[in-house]
N, C-alpha and C positions, 0 to 999 in steps of 0.2 A: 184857366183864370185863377191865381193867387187867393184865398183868402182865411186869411187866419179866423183860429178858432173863438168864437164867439165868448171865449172867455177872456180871451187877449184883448181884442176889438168889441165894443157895447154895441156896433151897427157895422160892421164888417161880414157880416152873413146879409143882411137886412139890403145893404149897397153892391154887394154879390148879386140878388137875384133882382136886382131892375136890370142886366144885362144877360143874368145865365136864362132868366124865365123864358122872356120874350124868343131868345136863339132859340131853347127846346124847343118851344112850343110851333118854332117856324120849322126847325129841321123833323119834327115829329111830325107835322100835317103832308110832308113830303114824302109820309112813310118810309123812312128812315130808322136805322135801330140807333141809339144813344146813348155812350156811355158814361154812365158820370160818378166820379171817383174822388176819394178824398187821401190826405196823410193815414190814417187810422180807418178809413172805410167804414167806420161807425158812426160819425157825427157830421160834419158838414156836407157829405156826401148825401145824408138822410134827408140834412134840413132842405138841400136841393129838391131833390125828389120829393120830398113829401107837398113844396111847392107848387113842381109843376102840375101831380096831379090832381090836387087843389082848384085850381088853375085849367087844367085842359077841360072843365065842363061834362065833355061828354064822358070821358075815364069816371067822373065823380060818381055821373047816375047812374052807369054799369058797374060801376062799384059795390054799390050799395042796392042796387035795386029799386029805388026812387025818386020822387020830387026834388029838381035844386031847393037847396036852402041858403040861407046867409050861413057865411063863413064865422066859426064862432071855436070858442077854445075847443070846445067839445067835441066839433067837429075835426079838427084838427090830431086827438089824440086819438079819435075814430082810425083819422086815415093812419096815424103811427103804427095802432095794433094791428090794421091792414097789413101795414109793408112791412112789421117786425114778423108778421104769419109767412111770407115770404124769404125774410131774412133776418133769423131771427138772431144775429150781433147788432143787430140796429141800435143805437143807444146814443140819439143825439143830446146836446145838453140841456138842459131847461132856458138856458139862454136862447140859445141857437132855435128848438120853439119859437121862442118867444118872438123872437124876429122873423120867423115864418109870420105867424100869423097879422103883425103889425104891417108886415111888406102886403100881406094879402086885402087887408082892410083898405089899404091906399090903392089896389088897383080896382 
């Protein structure tokens, strides 16, 4: 799925994940592995990922070892330092954020 970098497009990461989330999140319940890849593997690859796990619930409280909570900036930069401890070229834009989180507040 095509989509340029959130510095290019204001909602081009943002209109990406109302079709990449939903897929993950069905080929992921199917126990399926996932790969998801970008131009530069640093940025919209991130903003993906740091979506879905956002997003998959149960990944969030094994994550962290607690209660859901609302989805909030904070949490959001939570999960970044999660997945930059895993991969740590991770370096999406502050854009690209930013449309994580506003995609997330709508679902």
């Amino acid at each position: 799925m095509p989509v340029k970098s959130a510095k290019l497009d204001k909602h081009g990461v943002e209109h990406a994940l109302e079709k990449a989330v939903p897929f993950a999140l069905e080929y992921l319940s199917q126990k399926r592995p996932l790969l998801i890849l970008c131009d530069t593997g640093t940025d919209n690859s991130v903003c993906v990922a740091i979506a879905i796990l956002l997003l998959a619930g149960g990944s969030r409280n094994a994550a962290f070892k607690r209660k859901p909570e609302p989805i909030t900036k904070g949490v959001v930069r939570e999960f970044l330092a999660m997945l930059s401890s895993y991969y740590p070229f991770a370096c999406p834009s502050r854009a690209g954020l930013r449309q994580v989180y506003n995609y997330c507040l709508k679902v």
